[in-house]
DSSP file (Angstrom, degrees, kcal/mol; ACC not computed):
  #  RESIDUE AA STRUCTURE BP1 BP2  ACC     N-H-->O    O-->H-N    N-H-->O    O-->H-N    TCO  KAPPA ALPHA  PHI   PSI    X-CA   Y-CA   Z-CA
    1    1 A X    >>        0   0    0      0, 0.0     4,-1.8     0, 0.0     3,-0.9   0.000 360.0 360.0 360.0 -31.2    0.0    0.0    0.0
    2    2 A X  H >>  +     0   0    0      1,-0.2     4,-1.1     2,-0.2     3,-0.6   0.956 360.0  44.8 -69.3 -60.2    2.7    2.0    1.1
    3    3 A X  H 34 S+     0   0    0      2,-0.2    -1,-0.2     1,-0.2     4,-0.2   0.222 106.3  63.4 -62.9  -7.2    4.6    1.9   -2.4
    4    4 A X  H <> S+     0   0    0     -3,-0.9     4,-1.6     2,-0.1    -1,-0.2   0.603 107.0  43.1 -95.3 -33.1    1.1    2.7   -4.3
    5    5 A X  H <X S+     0   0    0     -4,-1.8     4,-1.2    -3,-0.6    -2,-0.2   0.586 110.0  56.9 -97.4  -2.3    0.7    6.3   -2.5
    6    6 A X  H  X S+     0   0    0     -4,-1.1     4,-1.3    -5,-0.2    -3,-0.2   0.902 114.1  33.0 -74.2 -44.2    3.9    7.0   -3.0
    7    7 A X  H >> S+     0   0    0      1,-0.2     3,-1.0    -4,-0.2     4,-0.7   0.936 115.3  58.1 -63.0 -33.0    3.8    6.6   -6.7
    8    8 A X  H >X S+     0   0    0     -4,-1.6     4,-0.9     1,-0.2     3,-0.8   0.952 105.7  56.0 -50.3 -46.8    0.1    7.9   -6.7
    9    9 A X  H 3< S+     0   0    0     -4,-1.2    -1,-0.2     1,-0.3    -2,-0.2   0.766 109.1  52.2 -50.2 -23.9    1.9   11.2   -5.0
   10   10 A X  H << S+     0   0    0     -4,-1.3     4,-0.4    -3,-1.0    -1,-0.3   0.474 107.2  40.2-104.5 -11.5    4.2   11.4   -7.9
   11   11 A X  H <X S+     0   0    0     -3,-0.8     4,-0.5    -4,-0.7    -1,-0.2   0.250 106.4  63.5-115.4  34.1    2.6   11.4  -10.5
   12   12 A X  H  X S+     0   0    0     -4,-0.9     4,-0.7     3,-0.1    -2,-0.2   0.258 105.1  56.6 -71.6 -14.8    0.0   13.7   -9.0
   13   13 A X  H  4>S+     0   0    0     -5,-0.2     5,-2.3     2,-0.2    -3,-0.2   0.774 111.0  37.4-103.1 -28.1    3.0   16.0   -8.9
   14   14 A X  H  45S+     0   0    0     -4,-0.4     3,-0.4     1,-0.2    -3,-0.1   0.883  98.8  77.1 -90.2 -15.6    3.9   16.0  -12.5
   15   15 A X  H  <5S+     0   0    0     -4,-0.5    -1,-0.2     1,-0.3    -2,-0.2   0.912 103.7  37.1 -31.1 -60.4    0.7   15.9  -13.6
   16   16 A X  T  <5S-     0   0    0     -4,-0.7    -1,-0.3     1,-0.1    -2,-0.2   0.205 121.3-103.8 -96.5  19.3    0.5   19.4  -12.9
   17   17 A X  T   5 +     0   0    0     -3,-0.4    -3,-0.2     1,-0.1     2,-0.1   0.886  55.2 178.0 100.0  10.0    3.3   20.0  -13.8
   18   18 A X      < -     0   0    0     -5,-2.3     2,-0.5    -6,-0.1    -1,-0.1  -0.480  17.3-146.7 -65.1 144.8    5.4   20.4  -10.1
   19   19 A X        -     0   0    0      2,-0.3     2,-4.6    22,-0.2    54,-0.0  -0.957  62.3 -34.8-120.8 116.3    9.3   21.1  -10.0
   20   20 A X  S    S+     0   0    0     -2,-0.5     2,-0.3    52,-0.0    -2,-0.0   0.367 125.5  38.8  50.5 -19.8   11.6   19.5   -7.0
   21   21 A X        +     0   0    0     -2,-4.6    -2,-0.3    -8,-0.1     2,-0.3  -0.892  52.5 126.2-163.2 149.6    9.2   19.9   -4.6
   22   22 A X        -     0   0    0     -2,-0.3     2,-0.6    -4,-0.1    19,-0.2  -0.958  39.5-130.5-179.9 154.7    5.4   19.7   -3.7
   23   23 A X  E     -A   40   0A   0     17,-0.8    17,-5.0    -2,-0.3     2,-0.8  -0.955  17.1-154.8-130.3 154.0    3.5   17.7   -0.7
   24   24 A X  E     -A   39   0A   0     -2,-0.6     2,-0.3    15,-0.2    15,-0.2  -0.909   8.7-144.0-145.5 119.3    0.6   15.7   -1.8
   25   25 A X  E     -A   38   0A   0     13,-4.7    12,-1.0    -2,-0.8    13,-0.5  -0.744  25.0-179.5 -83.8 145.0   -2.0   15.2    1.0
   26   26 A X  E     -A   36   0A   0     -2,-0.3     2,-0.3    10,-0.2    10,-0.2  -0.930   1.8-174.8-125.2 143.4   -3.4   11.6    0.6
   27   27 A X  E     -A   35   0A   0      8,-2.9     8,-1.8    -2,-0.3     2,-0.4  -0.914  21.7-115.9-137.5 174.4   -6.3    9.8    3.1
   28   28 A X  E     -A   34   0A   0     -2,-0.3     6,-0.3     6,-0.2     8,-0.0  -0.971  15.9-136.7 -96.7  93.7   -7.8    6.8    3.5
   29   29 A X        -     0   0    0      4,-1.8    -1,-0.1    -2,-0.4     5,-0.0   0.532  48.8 -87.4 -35.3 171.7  -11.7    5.6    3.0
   30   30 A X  S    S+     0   0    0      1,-0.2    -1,-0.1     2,-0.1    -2,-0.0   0.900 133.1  51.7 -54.2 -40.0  -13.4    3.2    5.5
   31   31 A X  S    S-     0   0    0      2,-0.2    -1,-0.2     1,-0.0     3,-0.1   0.949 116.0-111.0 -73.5 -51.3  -12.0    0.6    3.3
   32   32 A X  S    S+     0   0    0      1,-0.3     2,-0.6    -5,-0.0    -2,-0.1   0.259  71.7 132.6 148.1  25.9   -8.3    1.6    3.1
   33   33 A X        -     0   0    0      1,-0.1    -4,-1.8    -5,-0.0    -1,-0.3  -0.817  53.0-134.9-112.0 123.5   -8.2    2.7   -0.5
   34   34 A X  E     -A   28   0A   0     -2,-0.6     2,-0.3    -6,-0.3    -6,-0.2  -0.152  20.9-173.6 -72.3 168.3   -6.4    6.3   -0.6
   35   35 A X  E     -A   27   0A   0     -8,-1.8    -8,-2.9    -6,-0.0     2,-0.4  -0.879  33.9-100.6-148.2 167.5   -7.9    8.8   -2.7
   36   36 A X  E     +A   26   0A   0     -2,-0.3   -10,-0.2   -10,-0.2     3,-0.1  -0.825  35.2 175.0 -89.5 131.6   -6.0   12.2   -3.3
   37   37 A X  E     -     0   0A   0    -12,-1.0   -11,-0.2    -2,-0.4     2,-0.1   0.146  62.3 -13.4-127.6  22.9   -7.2   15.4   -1.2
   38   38 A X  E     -A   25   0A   0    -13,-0.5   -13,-4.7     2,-0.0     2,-0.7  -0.350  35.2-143.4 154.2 148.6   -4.3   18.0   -2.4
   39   39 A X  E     -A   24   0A   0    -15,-0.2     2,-0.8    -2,-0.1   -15,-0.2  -0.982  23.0-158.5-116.9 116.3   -1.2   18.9   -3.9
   40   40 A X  E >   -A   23   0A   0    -17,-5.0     3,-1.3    -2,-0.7   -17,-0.8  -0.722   6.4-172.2-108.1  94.7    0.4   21.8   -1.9
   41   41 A X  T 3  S+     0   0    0     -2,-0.8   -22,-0.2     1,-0.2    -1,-0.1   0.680  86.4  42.0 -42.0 -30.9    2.9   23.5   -4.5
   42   42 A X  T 3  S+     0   0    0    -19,-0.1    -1,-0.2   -20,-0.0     3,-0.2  -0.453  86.1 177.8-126.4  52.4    4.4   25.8   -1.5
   43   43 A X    <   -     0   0    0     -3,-1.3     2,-0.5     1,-0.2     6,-0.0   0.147  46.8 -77.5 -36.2 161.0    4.7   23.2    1.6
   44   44 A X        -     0   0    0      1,-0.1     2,-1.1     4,-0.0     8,-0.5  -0.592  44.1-162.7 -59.8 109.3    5.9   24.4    4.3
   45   45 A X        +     0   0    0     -2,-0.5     2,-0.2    -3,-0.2    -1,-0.1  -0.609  44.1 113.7-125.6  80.7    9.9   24.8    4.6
   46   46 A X  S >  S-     0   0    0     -2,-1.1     3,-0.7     1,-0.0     6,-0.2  -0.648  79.4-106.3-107.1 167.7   11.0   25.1    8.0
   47   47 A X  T 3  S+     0   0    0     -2,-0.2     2,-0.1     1,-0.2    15,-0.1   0.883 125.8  44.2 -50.0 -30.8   13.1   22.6    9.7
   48   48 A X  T 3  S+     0   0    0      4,-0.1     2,-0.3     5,-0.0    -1,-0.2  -0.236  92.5 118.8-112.5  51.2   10.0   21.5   11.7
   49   49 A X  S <> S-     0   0    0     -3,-0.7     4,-3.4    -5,-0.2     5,-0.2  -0.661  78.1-109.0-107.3 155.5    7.6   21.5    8.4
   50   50 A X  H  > S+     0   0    0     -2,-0.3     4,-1.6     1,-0.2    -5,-0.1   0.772 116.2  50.2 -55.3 -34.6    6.1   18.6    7.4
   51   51 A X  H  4 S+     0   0    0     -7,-0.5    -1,-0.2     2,-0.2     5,-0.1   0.959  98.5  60.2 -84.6 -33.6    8.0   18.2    4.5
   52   52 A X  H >> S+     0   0    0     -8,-0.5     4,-2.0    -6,-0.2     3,-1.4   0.923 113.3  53.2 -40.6 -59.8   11.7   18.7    6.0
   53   53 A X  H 3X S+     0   0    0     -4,-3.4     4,-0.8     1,-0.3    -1,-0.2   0.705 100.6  45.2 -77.2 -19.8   10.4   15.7    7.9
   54   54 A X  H 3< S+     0   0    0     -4,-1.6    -1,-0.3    -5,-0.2    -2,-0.2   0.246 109.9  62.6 -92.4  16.3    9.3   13.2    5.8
   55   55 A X  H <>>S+     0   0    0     -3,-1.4     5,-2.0     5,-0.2     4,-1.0   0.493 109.4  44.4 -48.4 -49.0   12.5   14.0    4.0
   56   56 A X  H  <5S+     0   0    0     -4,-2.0    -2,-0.2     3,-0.3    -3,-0.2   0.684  99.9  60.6 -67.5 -19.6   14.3   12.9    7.1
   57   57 A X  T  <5S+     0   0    0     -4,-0.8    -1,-0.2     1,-0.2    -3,-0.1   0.951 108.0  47.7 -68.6 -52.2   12.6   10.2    7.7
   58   58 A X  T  45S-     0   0    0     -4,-0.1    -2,-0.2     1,-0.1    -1,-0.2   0.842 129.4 -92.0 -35.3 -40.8   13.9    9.1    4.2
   59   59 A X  T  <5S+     0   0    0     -4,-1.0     2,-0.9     1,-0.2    -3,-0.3   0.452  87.3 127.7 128.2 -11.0   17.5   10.2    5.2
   60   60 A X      < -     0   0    0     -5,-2.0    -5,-0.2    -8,-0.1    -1,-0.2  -0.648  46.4-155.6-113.2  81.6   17.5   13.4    4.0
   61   61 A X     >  -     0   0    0     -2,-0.9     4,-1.9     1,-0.1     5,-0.4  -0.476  35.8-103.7 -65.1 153.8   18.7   15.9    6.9
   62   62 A X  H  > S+     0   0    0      1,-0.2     4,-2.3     2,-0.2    -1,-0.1   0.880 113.2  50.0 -46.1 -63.8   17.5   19.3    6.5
   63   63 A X  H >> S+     0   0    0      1,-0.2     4,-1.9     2,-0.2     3,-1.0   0.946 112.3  48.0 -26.8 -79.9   20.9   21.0    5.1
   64   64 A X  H 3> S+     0   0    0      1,-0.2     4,-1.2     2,-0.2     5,-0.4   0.929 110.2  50.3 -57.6 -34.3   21.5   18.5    2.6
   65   65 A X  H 3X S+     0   0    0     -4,-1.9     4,-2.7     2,-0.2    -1,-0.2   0.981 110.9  51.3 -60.3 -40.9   17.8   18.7    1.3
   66   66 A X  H XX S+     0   0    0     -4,-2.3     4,-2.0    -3,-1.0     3,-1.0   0.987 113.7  43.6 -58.3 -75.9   18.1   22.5    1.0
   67   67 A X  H 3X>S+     0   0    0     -4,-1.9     4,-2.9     2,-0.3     5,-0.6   0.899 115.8  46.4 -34.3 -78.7   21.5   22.1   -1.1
   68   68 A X  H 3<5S+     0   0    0     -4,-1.2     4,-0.3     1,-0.3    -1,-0.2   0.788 112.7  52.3 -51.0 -38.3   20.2   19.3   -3.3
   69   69 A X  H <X5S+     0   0    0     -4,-2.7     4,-1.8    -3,-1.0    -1,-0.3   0.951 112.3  44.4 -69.1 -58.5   16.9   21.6   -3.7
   70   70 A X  H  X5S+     0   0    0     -4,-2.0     4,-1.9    -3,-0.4    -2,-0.3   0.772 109.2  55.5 -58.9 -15.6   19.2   24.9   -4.8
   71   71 A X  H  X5S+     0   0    0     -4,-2.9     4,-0.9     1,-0.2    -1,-0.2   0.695 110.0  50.0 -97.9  -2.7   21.7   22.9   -7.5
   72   72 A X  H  ><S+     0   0    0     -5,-0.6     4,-1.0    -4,-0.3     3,-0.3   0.965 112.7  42.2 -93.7 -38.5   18.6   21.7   -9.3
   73   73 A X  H  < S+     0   0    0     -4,-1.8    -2,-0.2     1,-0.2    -3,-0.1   0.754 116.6  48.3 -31.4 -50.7   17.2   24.9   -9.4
   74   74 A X  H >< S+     0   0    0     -4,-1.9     3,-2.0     1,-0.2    -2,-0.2   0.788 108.8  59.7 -70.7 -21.6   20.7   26.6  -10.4
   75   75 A X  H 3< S+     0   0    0     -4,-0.9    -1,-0.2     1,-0.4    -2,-0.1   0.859  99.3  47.9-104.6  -9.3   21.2   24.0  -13.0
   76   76 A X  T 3< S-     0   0    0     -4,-1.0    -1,-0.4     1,-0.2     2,-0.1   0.338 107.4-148.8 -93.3  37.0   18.3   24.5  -15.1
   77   77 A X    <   -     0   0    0     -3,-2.0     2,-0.4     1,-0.1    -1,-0.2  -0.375  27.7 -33.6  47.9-122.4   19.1   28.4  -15.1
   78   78 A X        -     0   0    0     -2,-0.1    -1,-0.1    -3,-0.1    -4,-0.0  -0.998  60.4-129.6-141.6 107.5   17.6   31.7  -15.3
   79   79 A X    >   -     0   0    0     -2,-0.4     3,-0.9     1,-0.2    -2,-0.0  -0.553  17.9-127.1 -67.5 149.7   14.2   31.8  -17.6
   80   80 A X  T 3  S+     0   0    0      1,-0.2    -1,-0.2     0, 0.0    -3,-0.0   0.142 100.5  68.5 -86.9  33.0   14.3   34.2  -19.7
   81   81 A X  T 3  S+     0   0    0      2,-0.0     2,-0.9     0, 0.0    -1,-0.2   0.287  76.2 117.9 -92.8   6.7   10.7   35.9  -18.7
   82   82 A X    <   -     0   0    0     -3,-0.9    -4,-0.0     2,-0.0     0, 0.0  -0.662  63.9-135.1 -79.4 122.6   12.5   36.8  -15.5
   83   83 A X              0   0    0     -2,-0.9    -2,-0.0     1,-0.2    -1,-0.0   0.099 360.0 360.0 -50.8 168.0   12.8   40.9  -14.7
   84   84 A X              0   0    0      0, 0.0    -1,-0.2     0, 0.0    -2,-0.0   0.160 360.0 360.0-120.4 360.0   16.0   42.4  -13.5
């Protein structure tokens, strides 16, 4: 089950079309069969946000999540519709 909402979470996040990060609220019926209740584009990013932590529960310590999260950003560069 475990390995069916994660994948359900993922490609609920590219569906629309999410970059590097997104939290995708999932629940459970009476039965146990998840359905999707949100994709939150701008989670919370504290250390003690929900996402910071289920990145650490993975392995992921805050720091290093942060880092990994800027060089993916840097690497696809500067659109050009951004203003100076």
């Amino acid at each position: 089950m475990v390995k069916y909402v994660r994948d359900l979470a993922r490609r609920a996040h590219r569906v629309i079309g999410c970059r590097d990060l997104s939290r995708v609220d999932v629940m459970l019926d009476d039965k146990n069969e998840p359905y999707l209740l949100e994709i939150n584009t701008l989670p919370g990013f504290t250390p003690r946000s929900l996402l910071p932590k289920a990145a650490a529960h993975a392995g992921i310590e805050f720091g290093p999540l942060v880092d990994r999260l800027v060089k993916r950003a840097y690497q696809r560069g500067t659109p050009a519709s951004v203003e100076a």
